[in-house]
N, C-alpha and C positions, 0 to 999 in steps of 0.2 A: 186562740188563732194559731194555725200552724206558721211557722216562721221558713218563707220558701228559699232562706241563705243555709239553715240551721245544717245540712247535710256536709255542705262545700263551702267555702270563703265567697263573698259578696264578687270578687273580680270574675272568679269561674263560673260563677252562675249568670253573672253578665253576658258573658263571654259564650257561654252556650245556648244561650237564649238568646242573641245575636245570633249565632250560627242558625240557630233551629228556626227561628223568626216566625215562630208560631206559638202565642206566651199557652194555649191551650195544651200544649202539647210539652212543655219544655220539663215538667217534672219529669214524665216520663223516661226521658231521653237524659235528664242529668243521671237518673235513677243508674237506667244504663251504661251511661258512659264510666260511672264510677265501679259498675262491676266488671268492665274491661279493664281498670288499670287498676293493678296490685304494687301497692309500694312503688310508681314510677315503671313498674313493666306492662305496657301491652299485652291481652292472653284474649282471643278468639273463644267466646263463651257464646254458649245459645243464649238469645232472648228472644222469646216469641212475641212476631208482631202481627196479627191477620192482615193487616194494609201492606205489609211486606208476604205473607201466603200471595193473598188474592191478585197483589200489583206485580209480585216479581220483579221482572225486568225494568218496568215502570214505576215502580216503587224508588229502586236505584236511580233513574232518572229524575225522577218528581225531587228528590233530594241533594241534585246534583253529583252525586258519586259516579261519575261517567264510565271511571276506568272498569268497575267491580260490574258495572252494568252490561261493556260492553265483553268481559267476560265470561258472565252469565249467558247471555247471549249466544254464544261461541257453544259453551260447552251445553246448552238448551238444545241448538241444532247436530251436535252429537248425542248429547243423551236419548234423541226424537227416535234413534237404528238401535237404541236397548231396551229392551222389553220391561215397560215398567222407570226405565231411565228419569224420564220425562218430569216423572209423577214425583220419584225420588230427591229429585233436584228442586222440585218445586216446594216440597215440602222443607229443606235444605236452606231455601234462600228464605222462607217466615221465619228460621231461624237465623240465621247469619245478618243477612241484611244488615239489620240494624250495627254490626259490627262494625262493617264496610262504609255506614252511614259515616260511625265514629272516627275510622281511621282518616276519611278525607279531612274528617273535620281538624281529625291532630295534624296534617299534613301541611293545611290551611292558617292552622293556628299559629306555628311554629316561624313558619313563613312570615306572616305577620307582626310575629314578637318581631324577628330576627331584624325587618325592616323598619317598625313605627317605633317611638318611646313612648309616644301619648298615648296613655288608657283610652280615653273619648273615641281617638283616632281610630284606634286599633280595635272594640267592639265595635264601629262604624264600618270599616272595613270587613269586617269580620258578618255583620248585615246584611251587607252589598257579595262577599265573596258566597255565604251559606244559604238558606233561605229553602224556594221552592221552586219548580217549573210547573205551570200550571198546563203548560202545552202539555205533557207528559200524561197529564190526567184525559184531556180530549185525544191523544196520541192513544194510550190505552185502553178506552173503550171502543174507539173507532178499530184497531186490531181484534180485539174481542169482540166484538161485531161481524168481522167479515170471517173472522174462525168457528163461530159460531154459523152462521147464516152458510159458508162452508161446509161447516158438517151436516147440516139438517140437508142440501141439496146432494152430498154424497149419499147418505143416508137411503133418499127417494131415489137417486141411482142406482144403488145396490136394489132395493126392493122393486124395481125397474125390472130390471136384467133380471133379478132369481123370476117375479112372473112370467116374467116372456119366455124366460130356460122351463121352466112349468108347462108353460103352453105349448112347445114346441117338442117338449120329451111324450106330454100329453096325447099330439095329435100325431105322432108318429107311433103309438101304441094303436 
């Protein structure tokens, strides 16, 4: 039987699985948080996540990562005026994401040591501060819905106008 402390001390595995508040998920994310931190330093590494590909912005969301989210964000509607931008960036945050997941969590953590002494306390808080928004998840299909449903009636515009420009180049020959 695999032993799910055997990687990191019993408090930090707590303690991230508190954060993560999804025990399906939490190897994963211990997996990664441990290849972010080399000897006590922080280092931005890819780890690819497809729920961070496909959610992007909402992925950052769904995780509570606000700030990384609302930057993404930012530089999503500049990246939209560079050709290919877009696609670049999106590909960008399947990798990163998870980083940015990490850093709030060290953010959160820290904060937490700095205020609680009690263990109990302090993954409890740590429960309550991490977790999930699950609006984020109905927040991002309902966007991806109307982006979609968007392009399909651009789409029929465009092949609108090229017939009627047909028809009219047409009947003027």
């Amino acid at each position: 039987m695999h032993n799910k402390y055997e990687a990191i001390g019993d408090y930090e595995y707590k303690i991230i699985e508190a954060y993560i508040n999804k025990p399906e998920v939490t190897q994963w994310y211990v997996e990664a948080f441990k290849s972010f931190n080399v000897n006590g330093v922080d280092i931005g590494k890819w780890r690819w996540s497809w729920w961070a590909f496909f959610g992007s912005i909402f992925f950052l969301l769904y995780r509570k990562a606000y700030m990384p989210a609302g930057v993404l964000a930012l530089m999503l509607i500049i990246a939209w005026f560079i050709p290919f931008g877009w696609l670049i960036l999106w590909i960008l945050s399947g990798g990163y994401s998870t980083y940015f997941v990490y850093k709030s969590y060290k953010e959160k953590r820290l904060e937490v040591e700095a205020e609680i002494e009690d263990e109990d306390k302090r993954i409890e808080t740590m429960r309550i501060l991490g977790g999930t928004n699950e609006w984020a998840i109905i927040l991002g299909v309902l966007v991806q819905f109307f982006f979609w449903i968007g392009g399909v009636l651009m789409f029929g515009a465009i092949l609108t106008f090229l017939s009627m420009l047909g028809l009219a180049i047409g009947s003027a020959n």
